[in-house]
PyMOL Python script that loads the backbone (N, CA, C, O; Angstrom):
from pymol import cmd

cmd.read_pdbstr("""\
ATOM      1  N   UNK A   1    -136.961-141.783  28.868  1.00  0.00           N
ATOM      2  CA  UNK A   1    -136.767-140.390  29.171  1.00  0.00           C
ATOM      3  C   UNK A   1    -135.626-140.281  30.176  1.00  0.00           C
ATOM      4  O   UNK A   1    -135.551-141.080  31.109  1.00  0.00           O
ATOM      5  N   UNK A   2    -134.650-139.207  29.982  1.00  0.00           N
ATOM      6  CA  UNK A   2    -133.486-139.660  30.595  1.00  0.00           C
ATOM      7  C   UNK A   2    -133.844-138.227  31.683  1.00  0.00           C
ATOM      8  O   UNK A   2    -134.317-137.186  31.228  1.00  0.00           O
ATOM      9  N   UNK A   3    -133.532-138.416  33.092  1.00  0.00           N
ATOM     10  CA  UNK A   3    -133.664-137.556  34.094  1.00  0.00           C
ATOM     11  C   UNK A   3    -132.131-136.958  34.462  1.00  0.00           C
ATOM     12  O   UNK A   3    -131.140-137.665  34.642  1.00  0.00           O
ATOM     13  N   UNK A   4    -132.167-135.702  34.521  1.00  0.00           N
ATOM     14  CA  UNK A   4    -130.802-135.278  35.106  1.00  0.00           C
ATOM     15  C   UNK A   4    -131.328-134.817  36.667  1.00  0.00           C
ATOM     16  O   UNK A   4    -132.489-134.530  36.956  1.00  0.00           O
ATOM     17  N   UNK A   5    -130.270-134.824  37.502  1.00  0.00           N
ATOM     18  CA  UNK A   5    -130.418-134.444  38.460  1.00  0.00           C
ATOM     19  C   UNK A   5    -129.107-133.818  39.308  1.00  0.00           C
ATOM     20  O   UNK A   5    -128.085-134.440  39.015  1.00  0.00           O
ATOM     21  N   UNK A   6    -128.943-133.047  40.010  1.00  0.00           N
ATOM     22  CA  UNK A   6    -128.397-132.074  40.685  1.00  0.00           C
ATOM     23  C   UNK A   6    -128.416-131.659  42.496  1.00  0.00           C
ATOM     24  O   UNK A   6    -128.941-130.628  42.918  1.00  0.00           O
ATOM     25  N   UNK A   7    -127.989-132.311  43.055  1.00  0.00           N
ATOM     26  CA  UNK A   7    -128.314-131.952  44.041  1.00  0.00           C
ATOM     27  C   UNK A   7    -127.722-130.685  45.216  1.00  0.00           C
ATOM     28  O   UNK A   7    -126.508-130.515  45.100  1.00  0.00           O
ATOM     29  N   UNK A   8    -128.210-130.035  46.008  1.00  0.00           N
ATOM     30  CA  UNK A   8    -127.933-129.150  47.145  1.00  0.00           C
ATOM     31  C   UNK A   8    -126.817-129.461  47.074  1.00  0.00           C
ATOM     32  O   UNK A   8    -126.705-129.070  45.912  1.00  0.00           O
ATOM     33  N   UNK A   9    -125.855-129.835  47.299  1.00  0.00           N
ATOM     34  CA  UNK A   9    -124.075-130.024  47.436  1.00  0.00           C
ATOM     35  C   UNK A   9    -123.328-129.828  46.055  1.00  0.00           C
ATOM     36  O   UNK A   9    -122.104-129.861  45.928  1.00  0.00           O
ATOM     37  N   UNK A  10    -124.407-129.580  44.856  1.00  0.00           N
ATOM     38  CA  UNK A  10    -123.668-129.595  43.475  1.00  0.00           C
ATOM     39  C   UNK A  10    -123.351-130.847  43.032  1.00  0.00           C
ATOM     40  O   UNK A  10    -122.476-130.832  42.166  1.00  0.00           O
ATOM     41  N   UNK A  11    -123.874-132.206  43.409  1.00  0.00           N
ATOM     42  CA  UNK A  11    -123.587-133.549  42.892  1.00  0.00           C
ATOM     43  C   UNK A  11    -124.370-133.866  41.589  1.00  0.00           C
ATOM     44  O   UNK A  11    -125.529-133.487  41.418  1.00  0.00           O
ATOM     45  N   UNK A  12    -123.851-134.395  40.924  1.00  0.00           N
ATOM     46  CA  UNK A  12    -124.456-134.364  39.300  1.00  0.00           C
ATOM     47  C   UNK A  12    -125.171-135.976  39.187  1.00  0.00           C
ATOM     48  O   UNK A  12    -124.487-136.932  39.553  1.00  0.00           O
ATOM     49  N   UNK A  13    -125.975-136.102  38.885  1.00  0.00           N
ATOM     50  CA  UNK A  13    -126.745-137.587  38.504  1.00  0.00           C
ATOM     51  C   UNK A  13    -127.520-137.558  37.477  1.00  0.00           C
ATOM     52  O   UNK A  13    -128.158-136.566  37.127  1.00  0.00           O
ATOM     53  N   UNK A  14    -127.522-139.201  36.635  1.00  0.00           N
ATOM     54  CA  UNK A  14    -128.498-139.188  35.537  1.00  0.00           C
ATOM     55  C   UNK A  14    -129.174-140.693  35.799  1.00  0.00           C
ATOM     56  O   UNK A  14    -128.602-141.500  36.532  1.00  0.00           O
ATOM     57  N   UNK A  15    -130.142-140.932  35.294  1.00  0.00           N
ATOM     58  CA  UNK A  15    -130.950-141.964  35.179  1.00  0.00           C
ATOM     59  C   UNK A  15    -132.249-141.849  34.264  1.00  0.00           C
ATOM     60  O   UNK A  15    -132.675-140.820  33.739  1.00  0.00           O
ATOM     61  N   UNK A  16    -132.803-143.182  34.187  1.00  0.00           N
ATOM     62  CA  UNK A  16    -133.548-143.086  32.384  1.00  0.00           C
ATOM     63  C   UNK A  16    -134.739-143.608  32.782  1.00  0.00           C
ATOM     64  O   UNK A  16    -134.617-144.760  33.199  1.00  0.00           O
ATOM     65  N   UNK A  17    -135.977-143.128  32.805  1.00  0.00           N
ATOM     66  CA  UNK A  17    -137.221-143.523  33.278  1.00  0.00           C
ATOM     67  C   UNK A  17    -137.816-144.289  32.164  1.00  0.00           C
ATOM     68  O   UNK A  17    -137.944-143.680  31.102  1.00  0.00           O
ATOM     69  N   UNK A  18    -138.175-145.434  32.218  1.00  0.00           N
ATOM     70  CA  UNK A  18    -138.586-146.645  31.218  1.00  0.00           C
ATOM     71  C   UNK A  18    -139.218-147.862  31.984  1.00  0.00           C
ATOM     72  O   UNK A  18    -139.236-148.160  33.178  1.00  0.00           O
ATOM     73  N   UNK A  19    -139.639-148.349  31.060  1.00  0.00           N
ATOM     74  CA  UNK A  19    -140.079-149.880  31.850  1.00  0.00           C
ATOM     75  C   UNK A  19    -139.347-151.210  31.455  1.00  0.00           C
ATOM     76  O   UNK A  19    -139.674-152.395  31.525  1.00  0.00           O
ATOM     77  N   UNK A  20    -138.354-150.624  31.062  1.00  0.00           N
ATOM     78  CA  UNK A  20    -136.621-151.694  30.709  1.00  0.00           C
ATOM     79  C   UNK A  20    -136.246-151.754  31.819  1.00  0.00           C
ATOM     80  O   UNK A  20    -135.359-150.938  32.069  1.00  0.00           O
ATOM     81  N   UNK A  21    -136.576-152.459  32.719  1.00  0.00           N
ATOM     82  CA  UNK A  21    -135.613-152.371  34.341  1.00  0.00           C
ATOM     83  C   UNK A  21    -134.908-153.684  33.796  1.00  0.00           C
ATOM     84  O   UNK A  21    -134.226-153.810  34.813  1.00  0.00           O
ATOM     85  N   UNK A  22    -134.635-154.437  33.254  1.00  0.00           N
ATOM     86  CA  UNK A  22    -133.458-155.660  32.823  1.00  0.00           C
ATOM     87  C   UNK A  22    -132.600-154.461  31.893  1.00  0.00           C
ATOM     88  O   UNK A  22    -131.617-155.117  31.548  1.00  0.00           O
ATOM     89  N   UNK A  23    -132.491-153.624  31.532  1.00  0.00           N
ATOM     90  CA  UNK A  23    -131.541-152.504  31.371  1.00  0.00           C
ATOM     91  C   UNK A  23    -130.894-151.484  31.922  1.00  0.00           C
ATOM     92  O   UNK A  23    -129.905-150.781  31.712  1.00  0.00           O
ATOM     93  N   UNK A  24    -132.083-151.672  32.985  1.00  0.00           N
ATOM     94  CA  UNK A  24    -131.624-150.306  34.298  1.00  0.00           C
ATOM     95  C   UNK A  24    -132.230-149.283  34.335  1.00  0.00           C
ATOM     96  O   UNK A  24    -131.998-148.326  35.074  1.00  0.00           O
ATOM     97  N   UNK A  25    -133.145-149.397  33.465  1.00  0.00           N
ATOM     98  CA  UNK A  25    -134.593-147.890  33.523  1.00  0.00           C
ATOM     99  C   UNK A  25    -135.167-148.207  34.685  1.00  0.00           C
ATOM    100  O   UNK A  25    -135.378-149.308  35.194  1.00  0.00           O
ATOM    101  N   UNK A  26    -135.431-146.955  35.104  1.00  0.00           N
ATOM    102  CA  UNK A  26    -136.179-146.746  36.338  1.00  0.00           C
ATOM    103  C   UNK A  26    -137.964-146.758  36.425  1.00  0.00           C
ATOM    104  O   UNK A  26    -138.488-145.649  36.324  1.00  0.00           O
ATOM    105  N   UNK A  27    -138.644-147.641  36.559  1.00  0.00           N
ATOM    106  CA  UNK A  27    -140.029-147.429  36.742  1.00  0.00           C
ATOM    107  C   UNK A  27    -140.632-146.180  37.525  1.00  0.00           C
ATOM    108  O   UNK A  27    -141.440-145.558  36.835  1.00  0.00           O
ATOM    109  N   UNK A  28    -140.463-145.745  38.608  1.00  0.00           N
ATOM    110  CA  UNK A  28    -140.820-144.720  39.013  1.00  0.00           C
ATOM    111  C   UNK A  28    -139.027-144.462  40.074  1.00  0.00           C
ATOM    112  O   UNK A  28    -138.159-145.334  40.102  1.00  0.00           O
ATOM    113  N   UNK A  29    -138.885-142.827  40.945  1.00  0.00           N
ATOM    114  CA  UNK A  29    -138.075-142.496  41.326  1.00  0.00           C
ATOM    115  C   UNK A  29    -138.514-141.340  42.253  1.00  0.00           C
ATOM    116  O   UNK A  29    -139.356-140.485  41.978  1.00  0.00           O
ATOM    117  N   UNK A  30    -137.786-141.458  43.425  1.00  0.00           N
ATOM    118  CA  UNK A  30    -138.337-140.188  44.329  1.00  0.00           C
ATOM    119  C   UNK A  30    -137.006-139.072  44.502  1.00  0.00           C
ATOM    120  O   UNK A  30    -136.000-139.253  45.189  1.00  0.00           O
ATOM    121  N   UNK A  31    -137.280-138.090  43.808  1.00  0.00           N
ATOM    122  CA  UNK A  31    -136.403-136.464  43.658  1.00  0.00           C
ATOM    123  C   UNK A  31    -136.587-135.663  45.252  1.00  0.00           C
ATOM    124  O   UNK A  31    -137.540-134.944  45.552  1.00  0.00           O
ATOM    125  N   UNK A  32    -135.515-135.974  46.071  1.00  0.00           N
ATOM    126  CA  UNK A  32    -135.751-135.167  47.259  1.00  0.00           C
ATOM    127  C   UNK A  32    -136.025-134.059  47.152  1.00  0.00           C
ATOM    128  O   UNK A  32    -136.184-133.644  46.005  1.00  0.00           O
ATOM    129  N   UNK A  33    -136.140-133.427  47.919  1.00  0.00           N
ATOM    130  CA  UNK A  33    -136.440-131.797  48.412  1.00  0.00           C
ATOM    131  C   UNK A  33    -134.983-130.837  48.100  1.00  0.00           C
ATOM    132  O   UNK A  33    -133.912-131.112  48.639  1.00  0.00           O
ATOM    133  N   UNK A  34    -135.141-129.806  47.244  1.00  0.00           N
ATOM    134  CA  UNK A  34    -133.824-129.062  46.779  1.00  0.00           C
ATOM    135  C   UNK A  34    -133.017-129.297  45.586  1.00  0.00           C
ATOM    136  O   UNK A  34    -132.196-128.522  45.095  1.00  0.00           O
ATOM    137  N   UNK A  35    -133.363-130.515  45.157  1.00  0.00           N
ATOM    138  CA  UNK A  35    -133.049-130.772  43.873  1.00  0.00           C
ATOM    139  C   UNK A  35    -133.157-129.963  42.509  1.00  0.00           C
ATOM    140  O   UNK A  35    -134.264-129.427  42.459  1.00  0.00           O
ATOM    141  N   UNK A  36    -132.489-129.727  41.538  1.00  0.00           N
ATOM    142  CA  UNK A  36    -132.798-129.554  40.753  1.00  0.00           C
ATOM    143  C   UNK A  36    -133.334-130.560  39.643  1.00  0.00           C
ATOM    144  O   UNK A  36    -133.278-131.674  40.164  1.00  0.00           O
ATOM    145  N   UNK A  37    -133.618-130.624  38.898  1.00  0.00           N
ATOM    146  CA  UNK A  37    -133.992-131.785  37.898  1.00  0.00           C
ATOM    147  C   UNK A  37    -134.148-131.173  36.374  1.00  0.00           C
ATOM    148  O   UNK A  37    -134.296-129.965  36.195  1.00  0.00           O
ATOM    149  N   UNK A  38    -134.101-132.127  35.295  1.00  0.00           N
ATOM    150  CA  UNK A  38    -134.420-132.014  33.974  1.00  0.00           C
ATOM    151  C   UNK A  38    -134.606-132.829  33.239  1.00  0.00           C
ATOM    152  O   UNK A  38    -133.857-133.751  33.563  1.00  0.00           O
ATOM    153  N   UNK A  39    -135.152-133.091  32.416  1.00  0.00           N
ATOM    154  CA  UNK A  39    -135.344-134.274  31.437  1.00  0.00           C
ATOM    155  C   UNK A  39    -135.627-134.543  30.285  1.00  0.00           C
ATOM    156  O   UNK A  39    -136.703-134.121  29.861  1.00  0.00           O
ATOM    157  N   UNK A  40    -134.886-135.213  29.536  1.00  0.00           N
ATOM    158  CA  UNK A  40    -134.785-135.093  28.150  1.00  0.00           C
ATOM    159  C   UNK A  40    -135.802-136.578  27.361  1.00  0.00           C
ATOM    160  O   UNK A  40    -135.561-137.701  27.802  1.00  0.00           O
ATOM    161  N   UNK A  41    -136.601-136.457  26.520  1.00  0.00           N
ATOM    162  CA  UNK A  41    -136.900-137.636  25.841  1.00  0.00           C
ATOM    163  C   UNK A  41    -135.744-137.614  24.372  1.00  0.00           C
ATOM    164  O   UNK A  41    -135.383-136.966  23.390  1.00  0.00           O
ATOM    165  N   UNK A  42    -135.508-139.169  25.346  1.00  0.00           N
ATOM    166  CA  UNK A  42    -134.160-139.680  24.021  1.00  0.00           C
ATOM    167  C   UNK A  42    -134.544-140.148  22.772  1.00  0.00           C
ATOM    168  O   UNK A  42    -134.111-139.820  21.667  1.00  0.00           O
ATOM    169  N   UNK A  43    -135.661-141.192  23.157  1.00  0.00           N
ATOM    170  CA  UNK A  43    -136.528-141.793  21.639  1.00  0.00           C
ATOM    171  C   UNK A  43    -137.383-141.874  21.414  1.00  0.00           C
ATOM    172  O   UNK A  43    -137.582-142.633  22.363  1.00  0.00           O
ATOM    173  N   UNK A  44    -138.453-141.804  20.902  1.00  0.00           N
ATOM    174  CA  UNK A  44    -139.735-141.971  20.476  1.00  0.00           C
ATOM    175  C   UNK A  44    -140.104-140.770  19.977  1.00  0.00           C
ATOM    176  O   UNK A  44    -139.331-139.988  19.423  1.00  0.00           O
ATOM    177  N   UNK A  45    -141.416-140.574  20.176  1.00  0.00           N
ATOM    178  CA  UNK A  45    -142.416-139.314  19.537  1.00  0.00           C
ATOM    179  C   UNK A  45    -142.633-138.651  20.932  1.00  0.00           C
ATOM    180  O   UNK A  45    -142.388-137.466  21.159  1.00  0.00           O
ATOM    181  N   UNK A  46    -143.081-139.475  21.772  1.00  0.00           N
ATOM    182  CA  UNK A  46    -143.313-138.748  22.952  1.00  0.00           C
ATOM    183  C   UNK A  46    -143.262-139.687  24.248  1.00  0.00           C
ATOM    184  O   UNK A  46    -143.013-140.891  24.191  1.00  0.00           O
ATOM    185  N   UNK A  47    -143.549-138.932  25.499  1.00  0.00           N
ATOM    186  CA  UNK A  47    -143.083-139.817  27.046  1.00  0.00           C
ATOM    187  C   UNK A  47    -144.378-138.743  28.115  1.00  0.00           C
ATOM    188  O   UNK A  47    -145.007-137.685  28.098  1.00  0.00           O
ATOM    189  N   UNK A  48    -144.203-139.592  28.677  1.00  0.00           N
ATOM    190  CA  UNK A  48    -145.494-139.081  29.940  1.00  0.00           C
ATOM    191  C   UNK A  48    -145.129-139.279  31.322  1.00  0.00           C
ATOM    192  O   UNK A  48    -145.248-140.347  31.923  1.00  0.00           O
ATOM    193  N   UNK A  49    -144.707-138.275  31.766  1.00  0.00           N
ATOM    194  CA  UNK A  49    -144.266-138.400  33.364  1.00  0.00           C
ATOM    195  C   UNK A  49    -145.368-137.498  34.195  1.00  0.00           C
ATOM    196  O   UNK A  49    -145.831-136.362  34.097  1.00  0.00           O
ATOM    197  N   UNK A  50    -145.552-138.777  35.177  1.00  0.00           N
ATOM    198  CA  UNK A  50    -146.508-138.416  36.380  1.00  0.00           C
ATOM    199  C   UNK A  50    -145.839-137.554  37.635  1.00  0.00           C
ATOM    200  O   UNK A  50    -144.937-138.102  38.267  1.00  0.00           O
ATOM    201  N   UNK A  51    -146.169-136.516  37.923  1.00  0.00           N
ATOM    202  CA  UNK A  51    -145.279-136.342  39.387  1.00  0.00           C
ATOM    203  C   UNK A  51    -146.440-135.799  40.462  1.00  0.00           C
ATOM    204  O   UNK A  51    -147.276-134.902  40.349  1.00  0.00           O
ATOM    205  N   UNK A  52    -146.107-136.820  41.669  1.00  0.00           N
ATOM    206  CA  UNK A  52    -146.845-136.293  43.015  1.00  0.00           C
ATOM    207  C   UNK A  52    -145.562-135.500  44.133  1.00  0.00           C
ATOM    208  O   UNK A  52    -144.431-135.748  44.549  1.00  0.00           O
ATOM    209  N   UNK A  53    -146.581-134.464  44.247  1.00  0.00           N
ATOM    210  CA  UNK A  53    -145.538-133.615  45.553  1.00  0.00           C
ATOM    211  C   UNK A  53    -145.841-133.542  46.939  1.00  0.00           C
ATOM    212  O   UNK A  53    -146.835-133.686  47.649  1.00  0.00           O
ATOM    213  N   UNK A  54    -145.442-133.451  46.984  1.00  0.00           N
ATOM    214  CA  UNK A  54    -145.990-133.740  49.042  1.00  0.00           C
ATOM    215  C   UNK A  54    -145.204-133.470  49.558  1.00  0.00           C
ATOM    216  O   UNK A  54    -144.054-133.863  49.365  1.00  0.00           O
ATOM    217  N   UNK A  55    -145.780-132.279  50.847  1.00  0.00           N
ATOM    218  CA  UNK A  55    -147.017-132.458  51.169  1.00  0.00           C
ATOM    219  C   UNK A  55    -148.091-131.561  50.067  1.00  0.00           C
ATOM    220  O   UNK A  55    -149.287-131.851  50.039  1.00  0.00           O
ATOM    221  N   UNK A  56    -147.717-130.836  49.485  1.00  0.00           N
ATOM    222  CA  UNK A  56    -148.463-130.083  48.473  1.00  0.00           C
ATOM    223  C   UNK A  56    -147.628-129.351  47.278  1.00  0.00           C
ATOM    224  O   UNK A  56    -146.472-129.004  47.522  1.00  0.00           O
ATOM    225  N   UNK A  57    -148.153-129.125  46.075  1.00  0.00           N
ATOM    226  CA  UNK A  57    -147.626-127.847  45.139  1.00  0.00           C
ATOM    227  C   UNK A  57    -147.835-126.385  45.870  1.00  0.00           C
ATOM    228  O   UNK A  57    -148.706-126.025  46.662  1.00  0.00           O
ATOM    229  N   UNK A  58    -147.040-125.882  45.473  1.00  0.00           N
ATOM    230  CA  UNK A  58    -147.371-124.574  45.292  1.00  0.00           C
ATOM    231  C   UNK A  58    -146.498-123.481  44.927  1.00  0.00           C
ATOM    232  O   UNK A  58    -145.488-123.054  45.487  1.00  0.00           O
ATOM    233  N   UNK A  59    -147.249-123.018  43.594  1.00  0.00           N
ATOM    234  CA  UNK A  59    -146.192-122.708  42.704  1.00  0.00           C
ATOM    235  C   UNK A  59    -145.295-121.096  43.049  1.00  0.00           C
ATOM    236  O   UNK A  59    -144.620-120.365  42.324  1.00  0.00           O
ATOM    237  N   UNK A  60    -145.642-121.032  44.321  1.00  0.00           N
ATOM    238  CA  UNK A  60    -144.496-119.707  45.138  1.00  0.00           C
ATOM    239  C   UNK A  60    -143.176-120.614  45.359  1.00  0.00           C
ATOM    240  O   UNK A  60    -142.053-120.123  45.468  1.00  0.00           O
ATOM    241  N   UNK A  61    -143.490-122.185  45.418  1.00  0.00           N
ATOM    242  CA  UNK A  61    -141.907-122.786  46.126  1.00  0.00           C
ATOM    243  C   UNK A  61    -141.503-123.370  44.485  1.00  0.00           C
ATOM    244  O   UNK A  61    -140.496-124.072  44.581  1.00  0.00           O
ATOM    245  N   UNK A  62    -141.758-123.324  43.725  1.00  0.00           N
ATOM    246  CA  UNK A  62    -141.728-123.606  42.071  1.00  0.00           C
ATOM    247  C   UNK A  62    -140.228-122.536  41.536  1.00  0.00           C
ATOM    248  O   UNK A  62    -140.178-121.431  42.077  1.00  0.00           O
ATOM    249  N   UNK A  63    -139.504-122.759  40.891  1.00  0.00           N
ATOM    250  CA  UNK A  63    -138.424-121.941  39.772  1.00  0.00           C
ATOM    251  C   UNK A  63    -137.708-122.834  38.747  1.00  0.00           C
ATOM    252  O   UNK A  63    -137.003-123.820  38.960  1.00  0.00           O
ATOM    253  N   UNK A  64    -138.164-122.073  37.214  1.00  0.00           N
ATOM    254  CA  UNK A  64    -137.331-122.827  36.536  1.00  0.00           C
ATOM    255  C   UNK A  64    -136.086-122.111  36.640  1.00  0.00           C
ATOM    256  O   UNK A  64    -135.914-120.906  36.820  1.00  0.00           O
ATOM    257  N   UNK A  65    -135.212-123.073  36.492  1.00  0.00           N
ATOM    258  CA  UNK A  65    -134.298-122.793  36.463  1.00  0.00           C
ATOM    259  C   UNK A  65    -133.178-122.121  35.008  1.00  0.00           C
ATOM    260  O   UNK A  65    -132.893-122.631  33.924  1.00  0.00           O
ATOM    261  N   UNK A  66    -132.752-120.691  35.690  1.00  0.00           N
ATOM    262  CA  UNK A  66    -131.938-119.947  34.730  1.00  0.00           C
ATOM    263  C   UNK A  66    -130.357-120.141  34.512  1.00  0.00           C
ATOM    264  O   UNK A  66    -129.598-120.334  35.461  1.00  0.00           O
ATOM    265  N   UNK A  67    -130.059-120.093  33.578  1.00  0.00           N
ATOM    266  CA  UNK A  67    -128.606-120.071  33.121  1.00  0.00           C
ATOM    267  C   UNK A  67    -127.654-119.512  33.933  1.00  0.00           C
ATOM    268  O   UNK A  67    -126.563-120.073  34.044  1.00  0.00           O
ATOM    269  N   UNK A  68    -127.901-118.463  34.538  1.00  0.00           N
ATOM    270  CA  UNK A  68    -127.332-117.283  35.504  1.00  0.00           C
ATOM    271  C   UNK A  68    -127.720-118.346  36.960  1.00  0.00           C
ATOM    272  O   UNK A  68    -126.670-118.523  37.578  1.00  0.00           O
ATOM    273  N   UNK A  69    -128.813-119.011  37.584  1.00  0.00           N
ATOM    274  CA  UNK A  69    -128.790-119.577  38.353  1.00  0.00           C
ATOM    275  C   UNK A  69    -127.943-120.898  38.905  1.00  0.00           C
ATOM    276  O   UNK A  69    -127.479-121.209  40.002  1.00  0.00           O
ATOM    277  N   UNK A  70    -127.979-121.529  37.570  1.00  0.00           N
ATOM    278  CA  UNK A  70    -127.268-122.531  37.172  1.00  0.00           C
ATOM    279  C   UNK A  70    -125.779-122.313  37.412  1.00  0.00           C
ATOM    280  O   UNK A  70    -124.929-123.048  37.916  1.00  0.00           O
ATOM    281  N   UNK A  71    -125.714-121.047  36.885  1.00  0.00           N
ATOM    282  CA  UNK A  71    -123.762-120.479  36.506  1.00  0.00           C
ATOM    283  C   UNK A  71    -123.699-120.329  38.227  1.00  0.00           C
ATOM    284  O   UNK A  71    -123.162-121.293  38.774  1.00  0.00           O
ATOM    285  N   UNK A  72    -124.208-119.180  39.186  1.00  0.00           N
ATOM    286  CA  UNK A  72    -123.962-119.048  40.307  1.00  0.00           C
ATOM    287  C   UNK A  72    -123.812-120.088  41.384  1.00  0.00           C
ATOM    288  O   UNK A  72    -123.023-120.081  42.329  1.00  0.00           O
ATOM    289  N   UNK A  73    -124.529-120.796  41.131  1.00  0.00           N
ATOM    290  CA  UNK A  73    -124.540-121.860  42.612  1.00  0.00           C
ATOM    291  C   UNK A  73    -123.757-123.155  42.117  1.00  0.00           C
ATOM    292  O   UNK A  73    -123.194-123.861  42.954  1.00  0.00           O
ATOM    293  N   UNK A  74    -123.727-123.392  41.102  1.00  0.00           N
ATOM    294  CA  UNK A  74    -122.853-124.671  40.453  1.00  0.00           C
ATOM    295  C   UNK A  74    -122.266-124.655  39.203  1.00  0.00           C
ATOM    296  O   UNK A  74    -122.584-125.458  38.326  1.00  0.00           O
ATOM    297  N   UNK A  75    -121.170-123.527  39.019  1.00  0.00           N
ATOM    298  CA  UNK A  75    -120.291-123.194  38.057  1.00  0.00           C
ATOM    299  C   UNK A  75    -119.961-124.356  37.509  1.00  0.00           C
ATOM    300  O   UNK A  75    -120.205-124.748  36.368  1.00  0.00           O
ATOM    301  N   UNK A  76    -119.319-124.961  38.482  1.00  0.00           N
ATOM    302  CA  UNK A  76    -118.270-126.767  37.780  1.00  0.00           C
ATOM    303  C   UNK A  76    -119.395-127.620  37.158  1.00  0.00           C
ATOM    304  O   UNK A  76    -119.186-128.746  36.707  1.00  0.00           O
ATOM    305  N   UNK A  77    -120.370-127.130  37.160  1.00  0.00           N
ATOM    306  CA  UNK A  77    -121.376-128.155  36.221  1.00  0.00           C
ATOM    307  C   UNK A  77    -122.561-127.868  35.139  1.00  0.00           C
ATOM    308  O   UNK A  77    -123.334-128.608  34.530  1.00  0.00           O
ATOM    309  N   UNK A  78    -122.310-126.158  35.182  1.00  0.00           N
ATOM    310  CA  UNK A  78    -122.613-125.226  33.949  1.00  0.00           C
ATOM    311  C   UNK A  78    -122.563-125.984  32.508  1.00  0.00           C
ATOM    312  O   UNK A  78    -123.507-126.119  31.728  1.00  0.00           O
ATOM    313  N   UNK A  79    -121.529-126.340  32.386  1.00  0.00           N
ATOM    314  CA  UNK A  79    -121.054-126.696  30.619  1.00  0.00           C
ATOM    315  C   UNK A  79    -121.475-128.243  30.365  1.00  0.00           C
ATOM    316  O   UNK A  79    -121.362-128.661  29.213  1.00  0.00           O
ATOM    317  N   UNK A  80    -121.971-129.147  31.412  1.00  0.00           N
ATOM    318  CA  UNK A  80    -122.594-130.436  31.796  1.00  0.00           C
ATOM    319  C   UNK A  80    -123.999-130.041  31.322  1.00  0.00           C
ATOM    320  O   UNK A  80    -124.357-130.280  30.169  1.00  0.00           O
ATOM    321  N   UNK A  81    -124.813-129.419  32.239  1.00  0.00           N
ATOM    322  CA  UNK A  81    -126.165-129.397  31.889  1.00  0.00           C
ATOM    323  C   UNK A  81    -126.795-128.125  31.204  1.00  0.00           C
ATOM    324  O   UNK A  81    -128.021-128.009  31.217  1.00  0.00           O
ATOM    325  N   UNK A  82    -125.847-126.969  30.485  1.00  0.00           N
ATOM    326  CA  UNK A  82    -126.489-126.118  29.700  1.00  0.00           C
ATOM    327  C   UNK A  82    -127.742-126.155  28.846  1.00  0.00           C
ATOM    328  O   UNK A  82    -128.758-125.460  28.805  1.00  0.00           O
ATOM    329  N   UNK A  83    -127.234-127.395  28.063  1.00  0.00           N
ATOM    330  CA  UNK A  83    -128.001-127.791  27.042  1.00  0.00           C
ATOM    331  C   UNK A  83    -129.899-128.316  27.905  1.00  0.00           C
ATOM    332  O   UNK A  83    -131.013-128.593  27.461  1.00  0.00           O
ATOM    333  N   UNK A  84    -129.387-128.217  28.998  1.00  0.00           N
ATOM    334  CA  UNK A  84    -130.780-128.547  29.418  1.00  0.00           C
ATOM    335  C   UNK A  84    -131.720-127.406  30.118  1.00  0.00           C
ATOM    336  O   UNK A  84    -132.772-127.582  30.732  1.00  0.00           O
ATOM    337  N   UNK A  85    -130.939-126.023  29.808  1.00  0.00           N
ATOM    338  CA  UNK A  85    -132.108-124.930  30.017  1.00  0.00           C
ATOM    339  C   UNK A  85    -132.502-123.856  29.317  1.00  0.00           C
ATOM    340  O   UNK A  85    -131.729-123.187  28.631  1.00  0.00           O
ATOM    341  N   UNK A  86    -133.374-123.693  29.410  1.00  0.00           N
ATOM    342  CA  UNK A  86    -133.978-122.722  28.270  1.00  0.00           C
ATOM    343  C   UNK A  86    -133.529-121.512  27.607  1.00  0.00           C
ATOM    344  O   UNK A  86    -133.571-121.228  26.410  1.00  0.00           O
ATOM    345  N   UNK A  87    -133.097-120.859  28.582  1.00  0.00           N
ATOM    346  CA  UNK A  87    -132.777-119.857  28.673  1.00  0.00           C
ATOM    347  C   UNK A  87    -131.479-119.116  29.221  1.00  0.00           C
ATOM    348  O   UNK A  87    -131.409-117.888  29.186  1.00  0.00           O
TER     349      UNK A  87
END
""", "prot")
cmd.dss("prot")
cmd.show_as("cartoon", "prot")
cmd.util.cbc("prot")
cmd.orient("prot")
């Protein structure tokens, strides 16, 4: 499952959650605070990602993220990760 990531400064990152680490998949990974994120399954039928938050969820600090959100705060990387929002 390939993870995109985005950070507070507009920095663009990808990495592939698997248990191929002699390939460079990542077994588990910690997504700081402010991040955006997304993730695509590349092969199979299906993928299962666990996520713990801490110190808690709560889905008032939760937003998916919109096209229009995406366009405003990180224009230069709009046409990079389109394909990864819904809407």
């Amino acid at each position: 499952m390939k993870y995109t990531l985005i950070s507070p400064a507009g920095e663009l990152s990808a990495f592939t959650m698997g248990s191929n680490v002699d390939e460079g998949e990542q077994l588990q990974y910690t997504v700081p605070a402010g991040y955006w994120k997304a993730s695509v399954l590349e092969k199979g039928d299906y993928g299962l990602i666990s996520e713990v938050v801490v110190p808690g969820f709560d889905w008032r600090d939760m937003t998916i993220a919109s096209m229009v959100d995406i366009e405003n705060a990180f224009p230069h990387l709009l046409s990079k990760v389109k394909h990864l929002i819904r809407n």
